[in-house]
C-alpha positions as CSV (number, residue, x, y, z in Angstrom):
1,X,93.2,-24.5,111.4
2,X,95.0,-24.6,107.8
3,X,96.4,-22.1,105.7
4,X,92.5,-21.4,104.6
5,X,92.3,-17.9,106.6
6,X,95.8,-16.6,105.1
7,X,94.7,-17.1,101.6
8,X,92.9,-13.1,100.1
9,X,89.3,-13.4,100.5
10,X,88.2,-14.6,96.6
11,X,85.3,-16.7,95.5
12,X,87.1,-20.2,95.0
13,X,83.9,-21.5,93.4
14,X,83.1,-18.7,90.9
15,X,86.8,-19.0,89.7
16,X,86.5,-22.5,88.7
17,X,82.8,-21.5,87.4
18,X,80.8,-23.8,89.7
19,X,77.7,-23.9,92.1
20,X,79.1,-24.1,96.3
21,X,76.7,-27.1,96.2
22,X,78.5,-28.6,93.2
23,X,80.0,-32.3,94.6
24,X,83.6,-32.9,94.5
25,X,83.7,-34.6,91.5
26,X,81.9,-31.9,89.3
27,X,84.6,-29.1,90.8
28,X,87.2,-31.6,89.6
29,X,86.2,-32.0,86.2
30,X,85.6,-28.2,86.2
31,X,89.2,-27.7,87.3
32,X,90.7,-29.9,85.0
33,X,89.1,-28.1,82.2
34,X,90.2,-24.5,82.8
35,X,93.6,-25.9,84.2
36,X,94.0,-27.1,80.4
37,X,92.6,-24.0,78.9
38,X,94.5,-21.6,81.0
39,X,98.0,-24.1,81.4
40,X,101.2,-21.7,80.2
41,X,102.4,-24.5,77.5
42,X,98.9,-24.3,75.9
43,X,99.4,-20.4,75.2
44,X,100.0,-19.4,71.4
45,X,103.4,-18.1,70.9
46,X,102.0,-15.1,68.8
47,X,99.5,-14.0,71.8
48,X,100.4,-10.5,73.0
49,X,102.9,-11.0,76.0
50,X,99.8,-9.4,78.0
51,X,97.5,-11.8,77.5
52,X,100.2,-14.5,78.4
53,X,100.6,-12.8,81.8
54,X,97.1,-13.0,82.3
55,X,96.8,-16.5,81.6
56,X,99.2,-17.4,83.7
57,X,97.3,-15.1,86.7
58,X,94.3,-17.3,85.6
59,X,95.9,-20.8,86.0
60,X,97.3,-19.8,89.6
61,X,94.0,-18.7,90.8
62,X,92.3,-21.7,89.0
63,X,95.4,-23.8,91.3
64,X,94.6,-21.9,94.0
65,X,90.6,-22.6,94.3
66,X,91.1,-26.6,93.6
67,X,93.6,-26.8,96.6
68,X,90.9,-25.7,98.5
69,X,87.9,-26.9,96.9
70,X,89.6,-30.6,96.0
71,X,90.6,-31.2,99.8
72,X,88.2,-32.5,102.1
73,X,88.8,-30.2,105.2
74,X,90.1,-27.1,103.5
75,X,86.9,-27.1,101.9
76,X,84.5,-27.3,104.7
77,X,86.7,-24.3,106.5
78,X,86.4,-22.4,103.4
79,X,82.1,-23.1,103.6
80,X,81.8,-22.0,107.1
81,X,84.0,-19.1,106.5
82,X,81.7,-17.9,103.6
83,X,78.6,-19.1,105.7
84,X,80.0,-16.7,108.7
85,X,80.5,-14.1,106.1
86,X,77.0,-14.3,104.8
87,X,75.9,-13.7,108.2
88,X,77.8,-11.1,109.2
89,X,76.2,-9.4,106.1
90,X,72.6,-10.3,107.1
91,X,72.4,-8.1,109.9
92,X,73.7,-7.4,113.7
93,X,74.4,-10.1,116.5
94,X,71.2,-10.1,118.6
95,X,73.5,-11.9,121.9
96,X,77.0,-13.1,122.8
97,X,76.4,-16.7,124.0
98,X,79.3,-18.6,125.7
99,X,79.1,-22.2,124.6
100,X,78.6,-23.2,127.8
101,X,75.5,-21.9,128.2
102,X,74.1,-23.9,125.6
103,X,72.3,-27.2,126.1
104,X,74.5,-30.2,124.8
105,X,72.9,-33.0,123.2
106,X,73.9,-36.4,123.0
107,X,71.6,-38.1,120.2
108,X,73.0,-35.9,118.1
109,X,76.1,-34.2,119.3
110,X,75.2,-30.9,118.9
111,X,75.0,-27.7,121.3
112,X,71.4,-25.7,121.3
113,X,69.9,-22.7,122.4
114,X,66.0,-21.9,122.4
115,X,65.9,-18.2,120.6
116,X,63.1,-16.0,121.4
117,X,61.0,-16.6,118.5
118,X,60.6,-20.0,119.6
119,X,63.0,-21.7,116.9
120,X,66.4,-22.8,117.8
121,X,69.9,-22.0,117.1
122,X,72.0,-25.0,116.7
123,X,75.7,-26.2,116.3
124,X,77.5,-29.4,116.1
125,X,80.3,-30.4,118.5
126,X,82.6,-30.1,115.6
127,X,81.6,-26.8,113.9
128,X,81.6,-25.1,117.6
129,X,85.2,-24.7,117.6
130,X,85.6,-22.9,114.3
131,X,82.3,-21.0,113.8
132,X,81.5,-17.6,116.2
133,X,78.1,-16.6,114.5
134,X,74.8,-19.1,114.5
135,X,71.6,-17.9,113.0
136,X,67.8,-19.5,114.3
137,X,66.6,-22.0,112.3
138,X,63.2,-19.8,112.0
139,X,63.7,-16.5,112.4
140,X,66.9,-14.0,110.9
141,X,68.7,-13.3,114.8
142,X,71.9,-14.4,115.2
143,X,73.9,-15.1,118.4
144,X,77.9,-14.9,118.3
145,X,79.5,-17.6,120.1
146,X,82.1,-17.6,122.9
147,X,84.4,-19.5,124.6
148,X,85.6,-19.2,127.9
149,X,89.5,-18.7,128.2
């Protein structure tokens, strides 16, 4: 895993004022206009030294959020983080499922288990190894996922 999980818990896309479905492009040209804006040899030598320091906290934090958001793979670890967070908040874990016990498919390379609403809960080979909550496709249950070892 990268340095993702060290990093405080913030909102990387409210700091650079954008939508978590935004595309790549859009967060760029979103970062490039606050890093502008908020860039320390832009300030006003007469601003109160305050406000300076404050700028300066913004510009880090505007930094910080397109390192994350502007990389490929830091980015999707930062989605699933705030998807596993989201679900935490939604409600309790209805079952601990090992991965194992789930059906692999091949078509699609994904593990599934049948919840007991009759929808599904469903992972891909790649998420499995960093997610540990999966909701059902149809109802709100969600399983936390384990691995053996």
């Amino acid at each position: 895993m990268m340095a993702v999980e060290q990093i405080p818990k913030k909102d990387w896309y409210s700091i650079l004022g954008a939508d978590p479905s935004a595309s790549v492009s859009d967060l760029k040209q979103k970062y490039q206009k606050l890093i502008l804006m908020y860039h320390p040899d832009k300030q006003s030598a007469d601003v109160p030294a305050g406000t300076v320091e404050e700028c300066i906290q913004k510009f880090i934090e505007i930094d910080q959020a397109w390192k994350i958001l502007g990389n490929e793979e830091t980015k999707k670890e930062y989605d699933l983080q705030r998807h596993e967070e989201d679900l935490r908040n939604m409600g309790p874990v209805d079952a601990q499922v090992y991965l194992e016990e789930m059906c692999w498919n091949e078509d699609d390379h994904s593990f599934s288990l049948s919840c007991r609403c009759g929808g599904k809960y469903s992972v891909s080979k790649d998420e499995a190894e960093e997610v540990t909550l999966i909701s059902c496709d149809t109802c709100s249950l969600i399983i936390e996922l384990l691995h053996y070892g």
